[in-house]
Backbone as CSV, one residue per row, in Angstrom:
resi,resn,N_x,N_y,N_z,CA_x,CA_y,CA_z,C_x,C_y,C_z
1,UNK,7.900,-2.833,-10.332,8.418,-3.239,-9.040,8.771,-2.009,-8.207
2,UNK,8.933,-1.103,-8.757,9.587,0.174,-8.159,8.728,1.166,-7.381
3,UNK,7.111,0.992,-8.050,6.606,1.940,-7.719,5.640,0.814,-6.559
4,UNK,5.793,-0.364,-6.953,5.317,-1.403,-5.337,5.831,-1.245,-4.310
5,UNK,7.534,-0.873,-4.373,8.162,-0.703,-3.444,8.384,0.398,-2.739
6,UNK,7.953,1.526,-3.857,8.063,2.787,-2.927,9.163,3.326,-3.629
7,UNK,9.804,3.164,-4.470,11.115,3.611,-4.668,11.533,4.241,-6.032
8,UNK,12.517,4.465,-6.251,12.941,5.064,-7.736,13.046,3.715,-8.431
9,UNK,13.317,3.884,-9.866,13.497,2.774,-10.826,15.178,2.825,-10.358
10,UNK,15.627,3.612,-10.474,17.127,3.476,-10.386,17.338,3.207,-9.017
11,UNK,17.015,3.153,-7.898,16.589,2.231,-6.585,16.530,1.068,-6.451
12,UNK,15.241,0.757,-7.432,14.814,-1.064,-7.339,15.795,-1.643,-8.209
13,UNK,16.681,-0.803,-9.734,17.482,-1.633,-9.962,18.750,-1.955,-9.453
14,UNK,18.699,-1.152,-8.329,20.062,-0.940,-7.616,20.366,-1.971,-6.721
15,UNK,19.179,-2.340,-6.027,18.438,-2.989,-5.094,18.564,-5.094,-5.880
16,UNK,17.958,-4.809,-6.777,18.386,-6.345,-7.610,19.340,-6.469,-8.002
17,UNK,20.237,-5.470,-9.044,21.069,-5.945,-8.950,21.808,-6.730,-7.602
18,UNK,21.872,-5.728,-6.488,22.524,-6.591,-4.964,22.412,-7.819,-5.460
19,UNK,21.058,-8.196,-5.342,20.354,-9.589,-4.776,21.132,-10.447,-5.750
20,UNK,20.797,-10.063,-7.228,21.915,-10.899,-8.324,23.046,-11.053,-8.380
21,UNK,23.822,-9.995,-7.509,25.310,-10.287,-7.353,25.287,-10.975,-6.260
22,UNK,24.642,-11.344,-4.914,24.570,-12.294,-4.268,24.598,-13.556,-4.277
23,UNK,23.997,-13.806,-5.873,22.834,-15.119,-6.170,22.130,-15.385,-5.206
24,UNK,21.207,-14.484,-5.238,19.602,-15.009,-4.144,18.926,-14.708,-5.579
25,UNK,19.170,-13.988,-6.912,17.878,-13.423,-7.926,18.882,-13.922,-9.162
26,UNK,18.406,-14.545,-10.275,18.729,-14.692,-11.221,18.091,-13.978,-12.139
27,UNK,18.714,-13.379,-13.350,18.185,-12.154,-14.139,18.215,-12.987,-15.619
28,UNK,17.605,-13.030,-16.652,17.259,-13.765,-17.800,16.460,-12.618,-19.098
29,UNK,17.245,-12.953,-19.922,16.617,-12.155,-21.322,15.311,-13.205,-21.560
30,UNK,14.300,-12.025,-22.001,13.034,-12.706,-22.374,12.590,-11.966,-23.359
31,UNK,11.764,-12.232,-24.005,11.564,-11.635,-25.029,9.877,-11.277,-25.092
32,UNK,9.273,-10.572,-24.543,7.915,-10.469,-23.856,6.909,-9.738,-25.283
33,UNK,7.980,-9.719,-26.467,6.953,-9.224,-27.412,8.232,-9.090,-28.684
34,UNK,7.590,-9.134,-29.782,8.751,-8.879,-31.084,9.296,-7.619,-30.917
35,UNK,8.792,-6.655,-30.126,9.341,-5.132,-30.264,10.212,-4.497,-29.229
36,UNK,10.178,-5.641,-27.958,10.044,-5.138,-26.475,10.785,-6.176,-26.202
37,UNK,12.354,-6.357,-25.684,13.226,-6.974,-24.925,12.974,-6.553,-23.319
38,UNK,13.119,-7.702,-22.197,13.138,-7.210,-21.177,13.895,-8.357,-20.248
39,UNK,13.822,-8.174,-19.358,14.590,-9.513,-18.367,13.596,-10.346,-17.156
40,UNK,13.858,-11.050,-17.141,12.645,-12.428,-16.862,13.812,-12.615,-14.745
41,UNK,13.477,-12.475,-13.396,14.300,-12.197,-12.243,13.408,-13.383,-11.754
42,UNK,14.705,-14.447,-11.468,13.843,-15.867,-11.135,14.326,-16.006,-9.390
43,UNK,14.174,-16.187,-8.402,14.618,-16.661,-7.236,15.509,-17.734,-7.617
44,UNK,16.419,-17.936,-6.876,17.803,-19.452,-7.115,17.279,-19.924,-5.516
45,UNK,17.695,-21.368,-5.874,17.828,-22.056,-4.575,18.581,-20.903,-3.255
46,UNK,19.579,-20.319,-3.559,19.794,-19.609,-2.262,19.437,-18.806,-1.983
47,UNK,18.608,-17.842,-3.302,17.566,-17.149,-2.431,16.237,-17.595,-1.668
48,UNK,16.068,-18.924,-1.898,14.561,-19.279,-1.294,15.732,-19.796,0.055
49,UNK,16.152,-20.334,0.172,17.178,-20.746,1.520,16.937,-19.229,2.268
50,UNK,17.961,-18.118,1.421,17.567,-17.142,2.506,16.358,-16.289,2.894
51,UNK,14.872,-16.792,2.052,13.526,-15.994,2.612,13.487,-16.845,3.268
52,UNK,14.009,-18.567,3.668,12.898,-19.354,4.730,13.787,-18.997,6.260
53,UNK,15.063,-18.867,6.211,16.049,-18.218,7.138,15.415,-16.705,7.512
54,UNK,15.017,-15.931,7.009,14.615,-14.791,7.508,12.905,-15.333,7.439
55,UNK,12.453,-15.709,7.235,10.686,-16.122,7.398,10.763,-16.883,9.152
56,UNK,11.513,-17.515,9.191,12.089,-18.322,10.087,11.775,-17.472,11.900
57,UNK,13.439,-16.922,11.150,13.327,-15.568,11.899,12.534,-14.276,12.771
58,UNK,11.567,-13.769,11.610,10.438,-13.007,11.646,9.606,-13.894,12.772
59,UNK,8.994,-14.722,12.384,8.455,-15.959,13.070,9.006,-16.018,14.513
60,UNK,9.719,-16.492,15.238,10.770,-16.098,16.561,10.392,-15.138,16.618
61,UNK,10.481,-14.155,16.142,10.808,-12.399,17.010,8.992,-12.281,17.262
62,UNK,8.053,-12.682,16.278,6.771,-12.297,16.156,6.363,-13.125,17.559
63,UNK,6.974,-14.184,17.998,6.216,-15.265,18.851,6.604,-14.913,20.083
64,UNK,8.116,-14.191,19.975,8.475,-13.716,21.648,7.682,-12.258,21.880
65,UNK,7.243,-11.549,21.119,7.116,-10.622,21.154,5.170,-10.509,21.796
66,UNK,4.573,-11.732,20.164,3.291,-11.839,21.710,3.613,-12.804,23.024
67,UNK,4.378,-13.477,23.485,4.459,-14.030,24.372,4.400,-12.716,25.717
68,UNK,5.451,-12.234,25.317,5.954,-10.660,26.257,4.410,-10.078,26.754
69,UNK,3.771,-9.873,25.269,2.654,-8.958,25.413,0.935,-9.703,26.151
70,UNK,1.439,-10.781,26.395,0.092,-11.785,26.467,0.772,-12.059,28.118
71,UNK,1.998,-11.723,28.852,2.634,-11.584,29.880,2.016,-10.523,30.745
72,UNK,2.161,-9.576,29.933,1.683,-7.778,30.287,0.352,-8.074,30.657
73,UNK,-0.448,-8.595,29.740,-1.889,-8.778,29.607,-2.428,-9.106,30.928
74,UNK,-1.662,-10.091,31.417,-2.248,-11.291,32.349,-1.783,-10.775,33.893
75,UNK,-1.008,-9.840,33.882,-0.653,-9.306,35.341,-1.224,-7.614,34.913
76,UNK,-1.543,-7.576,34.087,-2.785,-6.206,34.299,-3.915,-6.491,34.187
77,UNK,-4.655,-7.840,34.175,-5.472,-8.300,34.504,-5.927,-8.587,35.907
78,UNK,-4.960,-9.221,36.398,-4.355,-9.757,37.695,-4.403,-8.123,39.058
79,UNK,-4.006,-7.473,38.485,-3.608,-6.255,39.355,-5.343,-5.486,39.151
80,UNK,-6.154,-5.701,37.976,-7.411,-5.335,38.125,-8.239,-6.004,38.782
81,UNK,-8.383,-7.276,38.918,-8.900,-8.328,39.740,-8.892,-7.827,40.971
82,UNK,-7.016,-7.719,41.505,-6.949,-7.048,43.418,-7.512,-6.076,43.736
83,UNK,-7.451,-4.931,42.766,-7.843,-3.509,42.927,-9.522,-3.786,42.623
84,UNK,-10.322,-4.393,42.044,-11.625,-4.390,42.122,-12.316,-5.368,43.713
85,UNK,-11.318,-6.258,43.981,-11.680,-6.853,45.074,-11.517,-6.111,46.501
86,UNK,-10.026,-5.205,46.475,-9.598,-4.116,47.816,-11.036,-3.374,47.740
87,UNK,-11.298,-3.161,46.804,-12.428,-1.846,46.476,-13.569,-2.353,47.120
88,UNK,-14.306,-3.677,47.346,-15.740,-4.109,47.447,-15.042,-4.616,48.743
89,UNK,-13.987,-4.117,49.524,-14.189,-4.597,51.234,-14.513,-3.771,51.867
């Protein structure tokens, strides 16, 4: 997970832990081999509550943001239209 994220191991566990002391990540002993103990990091109901609250979110900011830009678009379109028409009188 650490090196997906870009980060140190002592980073990403720094980083989950948060999330587990939050309860958004639940942490679980698993046993992934007879030799090799490790921990099994499940999402809890309030962490999926808070990705659809920030998915949500993202979503809004992404939609005003092309709205703005599809705004820009259409009056520098508009202002090329006048300026090609002033031009052919």
């Amino acid at each position: 997970m650490a090196v997906h994220l870009g980060v140190s191991n002592g980073a990403a566990f720094y980083l989950l832990k948060a999330l587990v002391d939050k309860g958004l990540v639940k942490a679980e002993n698993f046993s992934k081999s007879n030799k090799k103990i490790g921990y099994l990091y499940l999402v809890t109901p309030a962490g999926v509550k808070q990705k659809l609250r920030l998915t949500k979110q993202f979503i809004t900011i992404k939609r005003a943001e092309y709205n703005q830009l599809r705004c820009e678009i259409e009056a520098m379109e508009t202002e090329l239209i006048e300026a090609q028409l002033w031009e052919t009188r």
